[in-house]
C-alpha positions in Angstrom: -14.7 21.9 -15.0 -11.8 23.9 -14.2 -9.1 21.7 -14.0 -6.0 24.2 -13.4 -8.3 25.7 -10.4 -8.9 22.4 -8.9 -5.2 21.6 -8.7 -4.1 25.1 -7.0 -6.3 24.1 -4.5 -5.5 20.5 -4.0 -1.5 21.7 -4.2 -2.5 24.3 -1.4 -4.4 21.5 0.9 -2.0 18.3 0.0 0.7 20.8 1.4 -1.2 20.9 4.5 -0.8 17.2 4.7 -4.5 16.4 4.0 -4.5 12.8 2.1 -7.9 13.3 0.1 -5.7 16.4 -1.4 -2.8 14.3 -2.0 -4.9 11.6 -3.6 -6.7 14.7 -5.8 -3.5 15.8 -6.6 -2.2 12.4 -7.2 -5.1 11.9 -10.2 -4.4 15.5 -11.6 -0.8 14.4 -12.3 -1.5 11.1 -13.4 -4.4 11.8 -16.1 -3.0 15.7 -16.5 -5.9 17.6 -15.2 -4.4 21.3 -14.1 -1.2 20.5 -14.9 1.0 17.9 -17.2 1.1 14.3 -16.6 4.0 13.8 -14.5 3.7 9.8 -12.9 6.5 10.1 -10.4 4.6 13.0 -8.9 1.6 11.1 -9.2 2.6 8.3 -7.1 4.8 10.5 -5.0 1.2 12.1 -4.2 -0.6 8.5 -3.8 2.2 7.7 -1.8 1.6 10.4 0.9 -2.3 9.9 0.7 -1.7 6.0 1.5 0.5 6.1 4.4 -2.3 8.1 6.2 -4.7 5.0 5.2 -6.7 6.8 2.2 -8.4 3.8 0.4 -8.5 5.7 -2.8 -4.7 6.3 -2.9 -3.9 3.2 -2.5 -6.4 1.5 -5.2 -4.2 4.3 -7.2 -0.9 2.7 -6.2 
């Protein structure tokens, strides 16, 4: 898996304001896939996903 890949692509799409993006993007700062583990950014990201009603993000919350 190519984890740095996956989150240019979720950073390009979550800035697009698409929550299963944000929620991807969420994860990849939480467990560090792509990028270091930041967890403000991480719920920053979940945050976002959640107020458009993604179940995911908000299990992440």
């Amino acid at each position: 898996e190519n984890f740095e890949e996956a989150f240019r692509y979720y950073t390009l799409a979550a800035d697009q304001g698409i929550a299963d993006a944000e929620t991807g993007l969420g994860c990849c700062y939480h467990n560090g896939e792509g990028t270091e583990v930041d967890l403000g950014k991480a719920r920053y990201w979940f945050e976002r996903a959640a107020a458009k009603g993604n179940e995911p993000a908000m299990r992440n919350l």
